[in-house]
N, C-alpha and C positions, 0 to 999 in steps of 0.2 A: 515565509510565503507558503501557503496552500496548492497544492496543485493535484487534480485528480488523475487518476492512469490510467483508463481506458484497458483493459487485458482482452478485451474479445472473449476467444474460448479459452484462451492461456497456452500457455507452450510454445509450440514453434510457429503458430498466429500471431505472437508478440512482433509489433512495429517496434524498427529501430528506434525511433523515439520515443517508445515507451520501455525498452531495456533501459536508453541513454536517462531517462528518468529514474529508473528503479533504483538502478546502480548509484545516482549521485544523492535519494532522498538518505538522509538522515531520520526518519522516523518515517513508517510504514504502517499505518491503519488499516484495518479490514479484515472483512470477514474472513473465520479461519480457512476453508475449502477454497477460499479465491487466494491465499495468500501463500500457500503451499505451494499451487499451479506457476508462483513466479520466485518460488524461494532461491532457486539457484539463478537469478538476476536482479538479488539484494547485494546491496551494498555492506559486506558484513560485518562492517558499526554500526549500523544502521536499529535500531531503538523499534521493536516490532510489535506493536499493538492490536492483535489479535480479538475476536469476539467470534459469539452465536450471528446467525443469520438474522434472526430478529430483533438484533441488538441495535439497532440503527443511531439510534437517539443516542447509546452509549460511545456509538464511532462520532458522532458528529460531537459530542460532548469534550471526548476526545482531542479533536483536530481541534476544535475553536481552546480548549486550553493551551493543547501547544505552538499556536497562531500567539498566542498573549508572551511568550516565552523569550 
């Protein structure tokens, strides 16, 4: 299952339900400066698939592979 997170501004903005998400995803897509701002509210097994900001098409490429998995 896919699910997106919503971070707002990151930090201490993060909704409980999107810590309670962070922490249970198993793979983590996204851009590298958004993914920093929630690092310490990964799940640390958690499979972290980083990119450029302009890489869009490469994050959605991404998630629709490991949606297949």
């Amino acid at each position: 299952m896919i699910k997106v997170v919503g971070i707002g501004a990151g930090g201490d903005t993060l909704t409980l339900k999107a810590v309670k998400e962070l922490r249970s995803a198993s793979v983590v897509i996204g851009y590298s400066s958004y993914v920093d701002l929630v690092k310490d509210f990964l799940n640390p097994d958690a499979q972290i698939m980083e990119s450029k900001e302009e890489e869009i098409e490469l994050r959605l490429a991404q998630a629709r592979e490991m949606k297949d998995r």
